[in-house]
N, C-alpha and C positions, 0 to 999 in steps of 0.2 A: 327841662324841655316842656313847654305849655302843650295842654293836652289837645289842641287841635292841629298838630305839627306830629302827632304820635301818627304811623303808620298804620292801618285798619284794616284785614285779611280775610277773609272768612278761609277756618281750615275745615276740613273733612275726616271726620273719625268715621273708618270702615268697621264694622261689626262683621265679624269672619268666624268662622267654623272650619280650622285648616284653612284651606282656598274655596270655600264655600261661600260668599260673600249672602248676609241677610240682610242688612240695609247702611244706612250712615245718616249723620246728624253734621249740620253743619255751620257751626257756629262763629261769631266775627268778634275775632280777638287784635288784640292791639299787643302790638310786636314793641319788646324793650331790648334794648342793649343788642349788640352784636362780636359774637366772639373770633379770634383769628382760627386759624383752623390749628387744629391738635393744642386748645388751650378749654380751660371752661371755666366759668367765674365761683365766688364764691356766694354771694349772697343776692337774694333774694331783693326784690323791691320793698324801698323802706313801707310802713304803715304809711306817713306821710304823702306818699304819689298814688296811693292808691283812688286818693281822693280825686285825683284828677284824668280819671279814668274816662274815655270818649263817652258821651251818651249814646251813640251808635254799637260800641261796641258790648260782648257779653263777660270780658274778660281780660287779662292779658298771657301772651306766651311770653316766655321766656328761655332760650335756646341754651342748650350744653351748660348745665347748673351743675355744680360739681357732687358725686353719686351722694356725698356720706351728708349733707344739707337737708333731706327730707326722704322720709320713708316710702316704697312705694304704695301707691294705694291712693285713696281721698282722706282727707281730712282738713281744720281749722288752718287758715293763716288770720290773723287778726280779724275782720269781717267778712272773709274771703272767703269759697270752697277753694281749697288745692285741689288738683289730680296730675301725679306722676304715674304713669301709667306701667312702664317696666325700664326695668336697666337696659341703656343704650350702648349696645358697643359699637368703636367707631373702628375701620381695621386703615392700617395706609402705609405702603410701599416708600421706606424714603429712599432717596434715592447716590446715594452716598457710595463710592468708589466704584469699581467692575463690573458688569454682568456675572464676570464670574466666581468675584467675590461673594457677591448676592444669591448666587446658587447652592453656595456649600451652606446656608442656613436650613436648607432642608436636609433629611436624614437621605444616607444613599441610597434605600429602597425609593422613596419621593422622588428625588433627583431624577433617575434612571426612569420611571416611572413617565414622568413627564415630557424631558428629554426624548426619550425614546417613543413617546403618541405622535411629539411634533414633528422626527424623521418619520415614520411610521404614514403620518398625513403628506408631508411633502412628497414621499416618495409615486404618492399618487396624482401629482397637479405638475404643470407645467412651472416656470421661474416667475410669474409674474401670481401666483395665488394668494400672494397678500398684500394688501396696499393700501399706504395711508393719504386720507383723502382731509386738502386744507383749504386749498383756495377756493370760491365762492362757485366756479362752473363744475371743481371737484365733489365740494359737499351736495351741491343739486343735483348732480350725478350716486352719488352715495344716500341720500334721501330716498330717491326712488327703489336704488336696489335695496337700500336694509328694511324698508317699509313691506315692501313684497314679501323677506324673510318673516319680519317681526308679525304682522299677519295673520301667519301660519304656526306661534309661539302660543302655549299655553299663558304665559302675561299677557298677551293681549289678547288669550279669547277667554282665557278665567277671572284674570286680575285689571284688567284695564290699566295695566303697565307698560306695555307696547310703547314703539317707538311716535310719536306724536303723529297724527296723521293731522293736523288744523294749518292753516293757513297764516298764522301767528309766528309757529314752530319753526316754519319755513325761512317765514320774514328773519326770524333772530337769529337762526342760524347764521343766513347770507350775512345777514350783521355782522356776528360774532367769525365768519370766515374771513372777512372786510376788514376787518382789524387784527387776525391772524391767531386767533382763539380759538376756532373750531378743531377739531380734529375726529376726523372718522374712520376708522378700519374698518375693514372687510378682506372676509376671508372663502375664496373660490376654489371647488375644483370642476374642474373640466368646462370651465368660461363659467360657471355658476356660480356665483354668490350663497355660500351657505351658513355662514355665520357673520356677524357687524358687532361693532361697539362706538357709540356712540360719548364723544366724550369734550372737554370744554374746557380750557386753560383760564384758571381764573389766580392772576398775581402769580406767588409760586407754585402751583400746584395744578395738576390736571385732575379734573373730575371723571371718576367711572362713572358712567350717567346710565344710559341706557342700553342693553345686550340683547342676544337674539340670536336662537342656528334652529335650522331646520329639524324638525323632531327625526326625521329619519334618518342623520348619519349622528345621532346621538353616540353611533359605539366607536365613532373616531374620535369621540372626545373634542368636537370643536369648538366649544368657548374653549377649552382648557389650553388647546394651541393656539386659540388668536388670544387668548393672554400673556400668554407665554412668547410669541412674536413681541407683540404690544411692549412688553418690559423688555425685550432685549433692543428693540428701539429709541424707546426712553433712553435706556443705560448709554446709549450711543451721540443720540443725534437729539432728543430732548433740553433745552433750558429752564427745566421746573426743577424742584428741590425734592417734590413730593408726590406719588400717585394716590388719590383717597376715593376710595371705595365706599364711601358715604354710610348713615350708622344703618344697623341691622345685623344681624348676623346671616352669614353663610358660608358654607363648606368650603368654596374656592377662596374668600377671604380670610378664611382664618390661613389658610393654605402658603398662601402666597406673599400676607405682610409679612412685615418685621418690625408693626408698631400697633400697638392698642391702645383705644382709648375707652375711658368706661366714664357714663353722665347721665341723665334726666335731663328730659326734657318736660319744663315745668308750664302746667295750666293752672292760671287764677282767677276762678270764675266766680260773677256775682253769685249771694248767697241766695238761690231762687231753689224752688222747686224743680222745676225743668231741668236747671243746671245737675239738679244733686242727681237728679232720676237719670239724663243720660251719661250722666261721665261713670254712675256706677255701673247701669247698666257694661257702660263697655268694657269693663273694669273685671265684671263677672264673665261676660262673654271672653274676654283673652285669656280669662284664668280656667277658665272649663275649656275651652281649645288647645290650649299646652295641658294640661293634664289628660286631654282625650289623647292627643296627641305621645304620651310618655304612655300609657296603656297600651295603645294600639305599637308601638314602638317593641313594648316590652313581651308579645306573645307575638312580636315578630312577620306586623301585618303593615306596618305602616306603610313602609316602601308601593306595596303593592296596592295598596288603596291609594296612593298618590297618584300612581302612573293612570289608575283605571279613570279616577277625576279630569285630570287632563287628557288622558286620550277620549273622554264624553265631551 
């Protein structure tokens, strides 16, 4: 591939303190190789290509590099700085025989647990509380209500995670409704929209994209039943292979697959000063955050300094 045909990105490393966000750096890397989903490669760009790296660009990514390839941390690739930053785990739903096959993978306390939130919330809403929204006047309709929801979400008033409010998002959605990609739930009680999931058929596989419920019926558990909908839908009336919940770790993901995947995601950045000072920098910063994190955990405060973060 000639280096002016290489794609050019600028990504965004956030510098966090828990969900405390202190600033980001944002540098313009050139994108190699592309993996299928639940795969990761083995090796690294030769010495060779390195050479033909964009002048524009500070570096290259390189996505889902397989975990045991390079240590985490920064260090030497030929004339290169690396930075893998931490293990990625990726979680995803496949989606292979019954709904009710797919249930007895959880233990019968989980099962019941679950089971019994989503009777629990139905028994509070009328028959129409959940609905999956595809065609283009449905998503424009599901836009504005899960925008309303998402809002009102500590992602998007801590994280800047929230559901897209721009003008672009809009655009690609109706796109992606136009072609039969889109897919959006929401889930109401009593004519209200209090939870959404935002999500995006791409080949086999539906992406968990973006989420959101109103902080105040947090104790009906409503991501937990419009998930729980969301797969008993799939398992039905879906033509993907796969649900993927994209890499990161979290509670409801580890929950709910019944596939893991674990990889680095690799940065090779010229060997500059700037380079070396912000990738360590962030490098320190996410390792003093999880270790702040495993203390305040361990004398059993965490929880509760979470909650007081986002309810600020």
């Amino acid at each position: 591939m000639k280096s002016q045909e290489r794609l050019v990105k600028t990504i965004t490393f956030r510098y966090r303190i828990g969900e405390i966000g202190l600033m980001s750096w944002s540098p313009k890397l050139a994108f190699e190789g592309k993996n299928a989903p639940m795969e990761t490669q083995r090796s690294p760009l030769p010495e060779s290509l390195l050479s033909e790296l964009p002048r524009e660009a500070d570096g290259y990514f390189l996505s889902k590099v397989a975990a045991d390839q390079f240590q985490i941390g920064c260090g030497q690739f030929g004339s290169f700085l690396y930075y893998a930053p931490y293990l990625i785990q990726h979680y995803f739903v496949v989606l292979g025989g019954s709904f009710e096959d797919y249930l007895r993978k959880f233990s019968p306390k989980s099962r019941q647990n679950i089971v019994r939130a989503a009777k629990k919330f139905s028994e509070k809403c009328d028959e129409s509380y959940f609905r999956v929204c595809r065609t283009p006047d449905e998503i424009s309709e599901f836009i504005i209500e899960a925008s309303r929801v998402s809002l009102q979400t500590y992602q998007s008033r801590l994280l800047d995670a929230g559901l897209s409010q721009t003008e672009s998002f809009r655009k690609s959605a109706n796109e992606l409704a136009i072609a039969g990609k889109a897919r959006g739930y929401l889930l109401s009680m009593n004519g209200s929209v209090v939870a959404f999931a935002w999500c995006r058929v791409d080949g086999t596989r539906l992406i968990y994209d973006t989420i959101g419920y109103l902080p105040e019926f947090s104790k009906l558990s409503p991501g937990t039943v419009l998930l729980y909908l969301i797969l008993r839908d799939l398992f039905a009336n879906e033509q993907v292979n796969h649900l993927d919940f994209g890499p990161g770790h979290a509670s409801y993901k580890e929950m709910f697959s019944n596939f893991k995947q674990e990889y680095i995601d690799l940065y090779l950045f010229r060997n500059t000063l700037k380079n070396q000072m912000f990738s360590r920098l962030h490098l320190w910063v996410n390792r003093f955050s999880e270790n702040l994190g495993k203390v305040l955990d361990k004398i059993g405060v965490k929880s509760k300094i979470k909650k007081l973060i986002r309810s600020l």
